[in-house]
DOBAKOL-110046 format. One record per residue (C-alpha): residue in one letter; x, y, z. Coordinates in Angstrom, 3 decimals, decimal comma, m for minus. Layout:
residues N
+----+----------+----------+----------+
| aa |        x |        y |        z |
+----+----------+----------+----------+
|  A |        X |        Y |        Z |
...
+----+----------+----------+----------+
//
This chain:
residues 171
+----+----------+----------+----------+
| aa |        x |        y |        z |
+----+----------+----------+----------+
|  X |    0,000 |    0,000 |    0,000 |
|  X |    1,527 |    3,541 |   m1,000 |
|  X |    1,790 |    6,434 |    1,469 |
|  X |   m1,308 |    8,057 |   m0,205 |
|  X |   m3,234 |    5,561 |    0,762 |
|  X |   m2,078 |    4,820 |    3,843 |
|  X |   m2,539 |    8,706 |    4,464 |
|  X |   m6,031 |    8,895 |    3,280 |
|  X |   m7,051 |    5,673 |    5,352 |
|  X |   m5,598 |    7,158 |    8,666 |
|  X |   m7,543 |   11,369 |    7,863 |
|  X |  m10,382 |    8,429 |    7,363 |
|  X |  m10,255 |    6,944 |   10,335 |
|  X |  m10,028 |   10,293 |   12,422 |
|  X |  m12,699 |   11,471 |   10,919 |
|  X |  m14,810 |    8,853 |   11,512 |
|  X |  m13,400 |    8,548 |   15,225 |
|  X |  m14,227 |   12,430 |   15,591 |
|  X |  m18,055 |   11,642 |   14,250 |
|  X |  m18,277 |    9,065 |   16,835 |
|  X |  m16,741 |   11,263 |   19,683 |
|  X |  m19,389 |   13,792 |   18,945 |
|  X |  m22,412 |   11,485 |   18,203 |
|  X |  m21,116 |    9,858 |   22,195 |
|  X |  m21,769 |   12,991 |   23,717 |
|  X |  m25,667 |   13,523 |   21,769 |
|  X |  m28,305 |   12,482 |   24,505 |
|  X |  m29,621 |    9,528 |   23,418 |
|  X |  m33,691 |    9,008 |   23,129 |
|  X |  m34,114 |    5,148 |   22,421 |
|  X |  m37,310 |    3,928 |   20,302 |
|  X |  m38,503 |    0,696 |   19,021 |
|  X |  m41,098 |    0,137 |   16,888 |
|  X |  m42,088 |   m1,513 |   13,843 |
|  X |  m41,392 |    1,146 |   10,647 |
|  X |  m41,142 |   m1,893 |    7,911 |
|  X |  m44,049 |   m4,040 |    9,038 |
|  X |  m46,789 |   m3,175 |    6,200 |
|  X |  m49,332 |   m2,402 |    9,176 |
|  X |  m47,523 |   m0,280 |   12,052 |
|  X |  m45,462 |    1,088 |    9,234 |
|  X |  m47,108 |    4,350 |    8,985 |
|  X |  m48,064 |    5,102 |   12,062 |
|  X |  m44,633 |    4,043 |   13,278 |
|  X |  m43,579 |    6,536 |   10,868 |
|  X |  m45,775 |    9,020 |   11,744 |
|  X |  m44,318 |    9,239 |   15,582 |
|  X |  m40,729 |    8,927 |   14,799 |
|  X |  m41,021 |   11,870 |   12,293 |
|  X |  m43,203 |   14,094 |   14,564 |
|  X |  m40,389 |   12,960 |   17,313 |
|  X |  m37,745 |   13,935 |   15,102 |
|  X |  m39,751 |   17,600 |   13,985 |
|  X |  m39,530 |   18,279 |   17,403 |
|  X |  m36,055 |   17,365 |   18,080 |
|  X |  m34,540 |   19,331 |   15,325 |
|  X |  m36,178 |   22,429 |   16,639 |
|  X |  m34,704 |   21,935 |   19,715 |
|  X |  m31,095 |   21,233 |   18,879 |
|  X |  m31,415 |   24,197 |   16,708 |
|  X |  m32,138 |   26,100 |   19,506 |
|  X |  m28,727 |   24,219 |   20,906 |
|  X |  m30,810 |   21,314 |   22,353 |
|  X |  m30,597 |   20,479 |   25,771 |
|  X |  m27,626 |   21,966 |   28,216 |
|  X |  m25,840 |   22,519 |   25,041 |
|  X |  m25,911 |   18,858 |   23,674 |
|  X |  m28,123 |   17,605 |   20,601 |
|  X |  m30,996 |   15,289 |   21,625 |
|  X |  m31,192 |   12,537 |   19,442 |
|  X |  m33,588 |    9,634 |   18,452 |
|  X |  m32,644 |    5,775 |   18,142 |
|  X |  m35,144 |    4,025 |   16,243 |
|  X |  m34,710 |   m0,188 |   16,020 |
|  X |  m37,075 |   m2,202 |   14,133 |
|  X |  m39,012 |   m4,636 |   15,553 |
|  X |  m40,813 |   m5,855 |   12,961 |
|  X |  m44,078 |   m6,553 |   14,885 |
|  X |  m42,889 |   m9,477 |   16,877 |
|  X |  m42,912 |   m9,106 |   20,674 |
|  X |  m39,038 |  m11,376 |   21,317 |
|  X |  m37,828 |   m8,911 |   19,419 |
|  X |  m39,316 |   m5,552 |   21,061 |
|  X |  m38,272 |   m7,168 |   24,121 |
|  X |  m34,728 |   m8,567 |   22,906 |
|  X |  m34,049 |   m4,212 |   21,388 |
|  X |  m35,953 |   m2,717 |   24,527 |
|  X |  m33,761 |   m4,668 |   26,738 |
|  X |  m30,188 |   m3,910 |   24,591 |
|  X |  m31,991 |    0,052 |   24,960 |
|  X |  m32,062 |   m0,474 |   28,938 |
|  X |  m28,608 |   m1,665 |   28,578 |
|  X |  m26,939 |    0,787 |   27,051 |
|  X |  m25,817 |    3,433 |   29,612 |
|  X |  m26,009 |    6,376 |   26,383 |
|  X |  m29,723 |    5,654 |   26,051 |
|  X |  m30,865 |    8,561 |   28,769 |
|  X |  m34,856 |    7,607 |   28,033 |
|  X |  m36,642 |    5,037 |   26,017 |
|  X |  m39,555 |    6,647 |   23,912 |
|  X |  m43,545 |    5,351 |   24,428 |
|  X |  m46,534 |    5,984 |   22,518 |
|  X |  m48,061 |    9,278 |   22,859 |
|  X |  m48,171 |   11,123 |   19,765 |
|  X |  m44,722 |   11,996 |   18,680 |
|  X |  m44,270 |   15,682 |   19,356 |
|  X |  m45,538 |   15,384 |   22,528 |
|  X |  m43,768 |   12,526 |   23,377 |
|  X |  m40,843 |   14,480 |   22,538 |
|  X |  m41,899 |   17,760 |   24,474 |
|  X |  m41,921 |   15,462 |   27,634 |
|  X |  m39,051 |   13,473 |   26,940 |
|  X |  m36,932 |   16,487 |   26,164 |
|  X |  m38,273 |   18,378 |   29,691 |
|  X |  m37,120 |   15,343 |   31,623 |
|  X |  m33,585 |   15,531 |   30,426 |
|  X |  m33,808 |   19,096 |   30,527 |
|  X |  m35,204 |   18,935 |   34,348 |
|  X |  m32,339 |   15,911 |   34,816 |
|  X |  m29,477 |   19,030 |   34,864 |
|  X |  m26,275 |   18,920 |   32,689 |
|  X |  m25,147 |   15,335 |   32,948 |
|  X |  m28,333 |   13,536 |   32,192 |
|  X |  m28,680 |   10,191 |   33,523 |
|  X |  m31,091 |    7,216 |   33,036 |
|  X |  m32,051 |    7,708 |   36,622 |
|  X |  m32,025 |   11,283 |   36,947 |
|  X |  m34,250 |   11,549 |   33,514 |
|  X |  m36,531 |    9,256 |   35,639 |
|  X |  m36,608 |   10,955 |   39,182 |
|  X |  m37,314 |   14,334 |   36,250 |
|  X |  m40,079 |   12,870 |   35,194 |
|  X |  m41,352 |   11,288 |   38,600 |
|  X |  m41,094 |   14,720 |   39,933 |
|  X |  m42,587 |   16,911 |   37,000 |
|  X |  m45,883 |   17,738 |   37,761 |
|  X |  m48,097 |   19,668 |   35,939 |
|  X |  m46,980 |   19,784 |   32,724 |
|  X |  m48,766 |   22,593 |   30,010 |
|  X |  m47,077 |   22,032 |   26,844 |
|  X |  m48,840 |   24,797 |   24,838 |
|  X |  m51,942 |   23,339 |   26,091 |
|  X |  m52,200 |   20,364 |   26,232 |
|  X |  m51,555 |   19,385 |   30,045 |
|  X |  m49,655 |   15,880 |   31,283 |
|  X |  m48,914 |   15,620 |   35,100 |
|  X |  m46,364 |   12,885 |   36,118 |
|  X |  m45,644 |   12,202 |   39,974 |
|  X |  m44,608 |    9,417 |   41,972 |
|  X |  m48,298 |    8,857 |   42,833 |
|  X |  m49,666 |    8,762 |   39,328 |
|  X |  m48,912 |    9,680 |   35,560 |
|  X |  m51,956 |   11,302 |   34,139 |
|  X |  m50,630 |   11,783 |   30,085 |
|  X |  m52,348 |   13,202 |   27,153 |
|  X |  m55,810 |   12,113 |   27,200 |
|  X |  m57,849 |   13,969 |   24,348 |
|  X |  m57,773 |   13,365 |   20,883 |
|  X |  m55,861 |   16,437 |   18,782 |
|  X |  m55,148 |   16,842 |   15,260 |
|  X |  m51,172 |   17,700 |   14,641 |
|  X |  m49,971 |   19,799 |   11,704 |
|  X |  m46,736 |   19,736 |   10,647 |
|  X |  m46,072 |   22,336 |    7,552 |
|  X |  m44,356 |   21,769 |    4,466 |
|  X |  m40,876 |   23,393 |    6,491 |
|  X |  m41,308 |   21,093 |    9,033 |
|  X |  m42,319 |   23,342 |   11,773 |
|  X |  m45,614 |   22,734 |   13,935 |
|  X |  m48,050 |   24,574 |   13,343 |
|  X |  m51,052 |   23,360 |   15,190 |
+----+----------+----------+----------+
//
């Protein structure tokens, strides 16, 4: 192998070694669900992209305690060993700071992203949970979620979301 290429493999490997260094220090949002199964596909869809909506506007504003919030999708593909076999390698990974659930996808995110916001600069699995254990009363432009140790009283009406053609929420 010539020096050129030995050169060009090594600026290759820093740079991807520099993508993973930064990617490391994202806050981590795990999510399984089933986006190739013909019928969870689109609503599986549906939530990761209105999850995703939601995050981008929030790193843009320089996400949370200066770190980008971002989502982990794994496919499932509708069988239940297999949500369990990804939710449990999601539990496992200490980068994973909360595991998405099923309320709509924006305002799954809204919460999620208050919890690690509420958690304080170094986020933890456990400190994202005592967050959300501890939240309260939660208005998030209203539509109100309250989350204590005594009870967790989500989303409970039915609500049309509108994402525009820029990707910004508009109802």
């Amino acid at each position: 192998m010539s020096g050129k290429a030995r050169s060009l493999q090594f600026a290759a490997a820093v740079v991807m070694a520099l993508v993973a260094a930064t990617q490391a220090q994202d806050l981590l949002i795990g999510q399984v669900s089933s986006q190739t199964s013909p019928v969870t596909a689109l609503n599986a869809k549906g939530l990761y992209a209105g999850f995703n909506v939601y995050l981008e506007h929030i790193n843009s504003q320089g996400g949370v305690n200066g770190r980008k919030v971002r989502l982990v999708n794994k496919d499932d593909g509708v069988q239940t060993p297999k949500m369990l076999e990804l939710t449990k390698e999601f539990a496992a990974d200490k980068n994973v700071v909360a595991l998405a659930a099923s309320l709509d996808g924006f305002i799954a995110a809204k919460i999620t992203v208050e919890a690690i916001t509420r958690a304080g600069p170094n986020p933890t699995r456990d400190k994202v949970l005592k967050a959300l254990n501890n939240m309260g009363q939660l208005d998030l432009g209203g539509v109100y979620v309250d989350y204590s140790p005594k009870g967790r009283e989500g989303w409970g009406g039915v609500d049309l979301t509108i994402i525009g053609m820029n990707r910004k929420l508009l109802r």
